[in-house]
DSSP file (Angstrom, degrees, kcal/mol; ACC not computed):
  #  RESIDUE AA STRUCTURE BP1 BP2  ACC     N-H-->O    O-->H-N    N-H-->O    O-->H-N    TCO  KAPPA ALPHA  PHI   PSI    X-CA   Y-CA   Z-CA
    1    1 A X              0   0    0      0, 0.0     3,-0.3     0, 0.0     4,-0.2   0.000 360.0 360.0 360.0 -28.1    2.6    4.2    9.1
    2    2 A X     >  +     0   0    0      1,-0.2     4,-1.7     2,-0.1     5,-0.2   0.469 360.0 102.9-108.2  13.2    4.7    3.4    6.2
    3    3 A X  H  > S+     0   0    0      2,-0.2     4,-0.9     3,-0.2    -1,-0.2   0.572  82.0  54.3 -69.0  11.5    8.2    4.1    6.9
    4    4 A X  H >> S+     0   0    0     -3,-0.3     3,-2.5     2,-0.2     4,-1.2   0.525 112.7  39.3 -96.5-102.3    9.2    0.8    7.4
    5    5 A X  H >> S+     0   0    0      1,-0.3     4,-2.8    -4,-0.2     3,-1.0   0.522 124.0  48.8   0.4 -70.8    7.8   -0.5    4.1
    6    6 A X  H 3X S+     0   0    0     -4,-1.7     4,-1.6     1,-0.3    -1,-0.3   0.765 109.0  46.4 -42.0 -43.8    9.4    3.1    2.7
    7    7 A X  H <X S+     0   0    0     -3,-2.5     4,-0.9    -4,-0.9    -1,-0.3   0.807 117.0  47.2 -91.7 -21.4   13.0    3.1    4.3
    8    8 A X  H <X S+     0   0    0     -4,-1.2     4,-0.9    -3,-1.0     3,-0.5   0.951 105.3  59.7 -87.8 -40.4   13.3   -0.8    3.0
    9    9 A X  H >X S+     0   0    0     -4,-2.8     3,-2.8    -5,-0.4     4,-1.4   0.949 107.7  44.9 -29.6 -88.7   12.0    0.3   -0.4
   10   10 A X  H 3< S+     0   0    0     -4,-1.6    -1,-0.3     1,-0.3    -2,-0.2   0.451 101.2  68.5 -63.9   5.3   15.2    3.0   -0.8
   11   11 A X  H 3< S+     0   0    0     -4,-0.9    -1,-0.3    -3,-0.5    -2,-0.2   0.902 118.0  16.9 -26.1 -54.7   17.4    0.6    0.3
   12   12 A X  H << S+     0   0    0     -3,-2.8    -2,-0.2    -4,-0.9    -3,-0.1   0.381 143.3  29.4-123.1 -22.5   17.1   -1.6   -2.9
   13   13 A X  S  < S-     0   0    0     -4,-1.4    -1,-0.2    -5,-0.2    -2,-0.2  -0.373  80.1-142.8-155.3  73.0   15.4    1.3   -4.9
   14   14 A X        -     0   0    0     -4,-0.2     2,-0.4    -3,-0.2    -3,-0.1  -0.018  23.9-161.0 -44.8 137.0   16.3    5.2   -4.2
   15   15 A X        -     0   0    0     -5,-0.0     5,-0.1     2,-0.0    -1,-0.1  -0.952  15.0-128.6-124.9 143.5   13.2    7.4   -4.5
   16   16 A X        -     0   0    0     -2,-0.4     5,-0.1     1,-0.1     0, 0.0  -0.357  36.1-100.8 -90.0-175.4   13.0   10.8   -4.9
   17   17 A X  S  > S+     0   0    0      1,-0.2     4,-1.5     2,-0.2    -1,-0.1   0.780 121.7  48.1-107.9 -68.1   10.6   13.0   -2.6
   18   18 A X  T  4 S+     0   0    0      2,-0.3     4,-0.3     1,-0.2    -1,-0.2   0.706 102.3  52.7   9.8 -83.1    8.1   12.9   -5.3
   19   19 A X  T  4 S+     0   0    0      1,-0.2     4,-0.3     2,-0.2    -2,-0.2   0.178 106.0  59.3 -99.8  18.2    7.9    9.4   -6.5
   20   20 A X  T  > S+     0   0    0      2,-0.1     4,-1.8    -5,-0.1    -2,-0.3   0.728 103.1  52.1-114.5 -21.8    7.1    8.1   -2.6
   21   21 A X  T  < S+     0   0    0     -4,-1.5    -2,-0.2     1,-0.2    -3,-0.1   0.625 100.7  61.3 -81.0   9.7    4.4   10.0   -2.4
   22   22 A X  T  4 S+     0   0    0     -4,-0.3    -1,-0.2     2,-0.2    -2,-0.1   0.562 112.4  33.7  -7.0 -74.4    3.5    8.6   -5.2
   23   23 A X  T >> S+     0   0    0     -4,-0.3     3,-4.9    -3,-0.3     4,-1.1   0.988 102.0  71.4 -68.7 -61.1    3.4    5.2   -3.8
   24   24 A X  T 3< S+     0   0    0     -4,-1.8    -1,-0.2     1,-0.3    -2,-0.2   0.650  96.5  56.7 -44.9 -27.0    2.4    6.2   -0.6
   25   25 A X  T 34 S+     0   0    0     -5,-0.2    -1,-0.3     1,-0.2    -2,-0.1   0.573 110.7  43.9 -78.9  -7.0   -1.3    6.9   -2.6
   26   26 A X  T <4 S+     0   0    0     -3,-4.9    -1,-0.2     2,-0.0    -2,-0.2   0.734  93.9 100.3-103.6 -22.3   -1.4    3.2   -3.8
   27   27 A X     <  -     0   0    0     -4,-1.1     2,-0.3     1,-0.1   -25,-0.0  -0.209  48.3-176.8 -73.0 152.4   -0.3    1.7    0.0
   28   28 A X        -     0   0    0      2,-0.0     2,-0.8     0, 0.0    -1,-0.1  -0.973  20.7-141.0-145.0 113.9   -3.4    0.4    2.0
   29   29 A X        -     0   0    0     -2,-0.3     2,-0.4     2,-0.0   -27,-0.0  -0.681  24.7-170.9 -91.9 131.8   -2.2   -0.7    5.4
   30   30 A X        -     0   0    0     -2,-0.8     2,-0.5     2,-0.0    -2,-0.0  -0.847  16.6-150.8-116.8 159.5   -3.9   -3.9    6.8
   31   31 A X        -     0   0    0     -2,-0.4     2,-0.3     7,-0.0    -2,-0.0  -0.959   4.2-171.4-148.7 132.3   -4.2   -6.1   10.0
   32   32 A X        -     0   0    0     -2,-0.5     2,-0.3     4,-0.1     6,-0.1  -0.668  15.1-150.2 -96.0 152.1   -4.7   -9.7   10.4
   33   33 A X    >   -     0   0    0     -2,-0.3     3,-0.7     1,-0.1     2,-0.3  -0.781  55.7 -46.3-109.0-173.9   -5.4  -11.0   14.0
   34   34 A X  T 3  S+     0   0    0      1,-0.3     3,-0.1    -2,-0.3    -1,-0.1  -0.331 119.3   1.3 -82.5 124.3   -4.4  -14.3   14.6
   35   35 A X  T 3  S+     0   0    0      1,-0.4     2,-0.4    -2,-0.3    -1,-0.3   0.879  87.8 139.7  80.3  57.7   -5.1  -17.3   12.3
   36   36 A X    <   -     0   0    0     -3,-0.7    -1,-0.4     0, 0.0    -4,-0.1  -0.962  55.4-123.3-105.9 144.4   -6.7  -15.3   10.0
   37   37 A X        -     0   0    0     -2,-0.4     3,-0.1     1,-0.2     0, 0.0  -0.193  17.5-170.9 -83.9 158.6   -6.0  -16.0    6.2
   38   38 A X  S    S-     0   0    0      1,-0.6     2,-0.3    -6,-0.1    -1,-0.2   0.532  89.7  -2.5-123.2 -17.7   -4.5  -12.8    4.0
   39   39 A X  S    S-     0   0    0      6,-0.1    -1,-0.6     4,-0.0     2,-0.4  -0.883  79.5-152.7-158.6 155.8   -5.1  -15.1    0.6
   40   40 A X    >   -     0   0    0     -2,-0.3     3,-0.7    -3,-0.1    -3,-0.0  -0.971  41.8 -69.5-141.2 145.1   -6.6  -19.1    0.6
   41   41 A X  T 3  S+     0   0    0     -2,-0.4     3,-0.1     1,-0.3    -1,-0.0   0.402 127.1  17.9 -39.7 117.9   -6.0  -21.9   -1.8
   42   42 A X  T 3  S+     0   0    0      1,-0.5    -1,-0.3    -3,-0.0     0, 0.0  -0.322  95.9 127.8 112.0 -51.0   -7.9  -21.1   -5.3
   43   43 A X    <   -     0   0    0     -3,-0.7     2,-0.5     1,-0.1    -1,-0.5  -0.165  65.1-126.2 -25.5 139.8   -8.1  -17.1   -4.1
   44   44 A X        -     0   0    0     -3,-0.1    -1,-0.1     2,-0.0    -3,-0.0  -0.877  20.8-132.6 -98.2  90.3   -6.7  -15.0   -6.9
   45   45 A X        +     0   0    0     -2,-0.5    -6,-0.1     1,-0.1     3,-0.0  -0.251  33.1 167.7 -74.1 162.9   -3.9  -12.7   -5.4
   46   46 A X        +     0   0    0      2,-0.1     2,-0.3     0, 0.0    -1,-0.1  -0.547  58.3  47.5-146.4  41.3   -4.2   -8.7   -6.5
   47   47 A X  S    S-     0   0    0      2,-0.0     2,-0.3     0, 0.0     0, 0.0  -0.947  74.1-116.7-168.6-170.0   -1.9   -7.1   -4.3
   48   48 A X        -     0   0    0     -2,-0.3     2,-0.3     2,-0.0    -2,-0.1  -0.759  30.0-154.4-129.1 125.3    2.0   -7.1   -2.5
   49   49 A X        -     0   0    0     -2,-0.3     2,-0.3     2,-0.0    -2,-0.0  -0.761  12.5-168.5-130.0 105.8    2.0   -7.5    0.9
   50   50 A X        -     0   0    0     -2,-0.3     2,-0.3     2,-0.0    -2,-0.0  -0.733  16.3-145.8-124.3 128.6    4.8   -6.3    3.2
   51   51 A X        +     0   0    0     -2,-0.3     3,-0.1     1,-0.1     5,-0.1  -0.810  22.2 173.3 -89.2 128.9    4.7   -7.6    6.7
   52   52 A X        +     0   0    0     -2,-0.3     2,-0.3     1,-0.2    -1,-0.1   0.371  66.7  22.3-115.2  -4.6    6.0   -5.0    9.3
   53   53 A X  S    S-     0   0    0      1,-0.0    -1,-0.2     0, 0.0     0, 0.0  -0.900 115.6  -1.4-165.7 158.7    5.5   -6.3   12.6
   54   54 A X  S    S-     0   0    0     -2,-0.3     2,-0.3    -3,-0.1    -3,-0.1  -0.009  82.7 -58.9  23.9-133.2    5.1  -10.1   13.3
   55   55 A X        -     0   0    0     -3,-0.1     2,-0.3     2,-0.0    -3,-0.0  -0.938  21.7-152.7-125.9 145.8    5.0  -13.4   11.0
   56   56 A X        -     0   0    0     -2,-0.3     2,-0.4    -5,-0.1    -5,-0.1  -0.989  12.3-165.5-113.2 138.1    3.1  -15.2    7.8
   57   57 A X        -     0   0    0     -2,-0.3     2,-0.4     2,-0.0    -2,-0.0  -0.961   7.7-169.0-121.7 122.9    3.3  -18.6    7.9
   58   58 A X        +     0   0    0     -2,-0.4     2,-0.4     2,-0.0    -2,-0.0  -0.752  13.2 166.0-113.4 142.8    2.2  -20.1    4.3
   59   59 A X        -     0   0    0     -2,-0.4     2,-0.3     2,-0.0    -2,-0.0  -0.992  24.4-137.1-162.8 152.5    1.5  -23.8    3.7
   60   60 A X        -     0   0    0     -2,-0.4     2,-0.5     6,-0.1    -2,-0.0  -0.891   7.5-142.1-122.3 129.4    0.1  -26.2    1.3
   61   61 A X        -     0   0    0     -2,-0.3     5,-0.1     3,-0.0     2,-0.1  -0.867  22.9-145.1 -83.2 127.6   -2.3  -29.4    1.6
   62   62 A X    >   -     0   0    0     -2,-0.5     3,-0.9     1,-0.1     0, 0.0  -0.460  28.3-101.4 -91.8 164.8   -1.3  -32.0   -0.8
   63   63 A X  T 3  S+     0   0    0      1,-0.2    -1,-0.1     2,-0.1    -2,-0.0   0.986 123.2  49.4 -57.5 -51.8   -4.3  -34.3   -2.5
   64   64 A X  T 3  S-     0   0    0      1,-0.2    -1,-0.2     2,-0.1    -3,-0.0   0.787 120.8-111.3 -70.1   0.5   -3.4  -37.1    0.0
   65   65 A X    <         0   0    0     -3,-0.9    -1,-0.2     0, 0.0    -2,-0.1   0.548 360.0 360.0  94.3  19.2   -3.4  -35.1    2.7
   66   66 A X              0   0    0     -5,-0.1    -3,-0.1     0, 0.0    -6,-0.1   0.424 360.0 360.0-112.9 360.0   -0.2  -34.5    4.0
C-alpha cells in the first residue's frame, strides 16, 4: 500500500531497511470519493498528504467572491 509514497521517498531521501519501517508506523492511508474535502478554509492542517492515484484540486474564495 505504500510503495509508491516509499519508492518516491528514496528517490529524494535513501532509507535504510530500518528507518522505513519506521515511517511506515506513522503512514495512515486514506480515500476521498469525489468532491469530498481532505482540509477546508479555517481547518487547522496536522498531517502530509501524498496523493497516489488521481488529483487534488485546491482553491480559494476571495471576500468579494471571485
Amino acid at each position: 500500500m505504500y510503495d509508491l509514497f516509499l519508492q518516491n521517498f528514496n528517490e529524494k531521501a535513501p532509507l535504510s531497511a530500518a528507518d522505513t519501517e519506521i515511517i511506515k508506523a506513522y503512514l495512515t492511508p486514506k480515500k476521498l470519493r469525489k468532491k469530498q474535502y481532505l482540509l477546508q478554509e479555517g481547518d487547522v492542517c496536522k498531517y502530509i498528504a501524498f496523493v497516489t492515484k488521481g488529483a487534488l484540486r485546491s482553491y480559494t474564495v476571495e471576500e468579494n467572491g471571485t
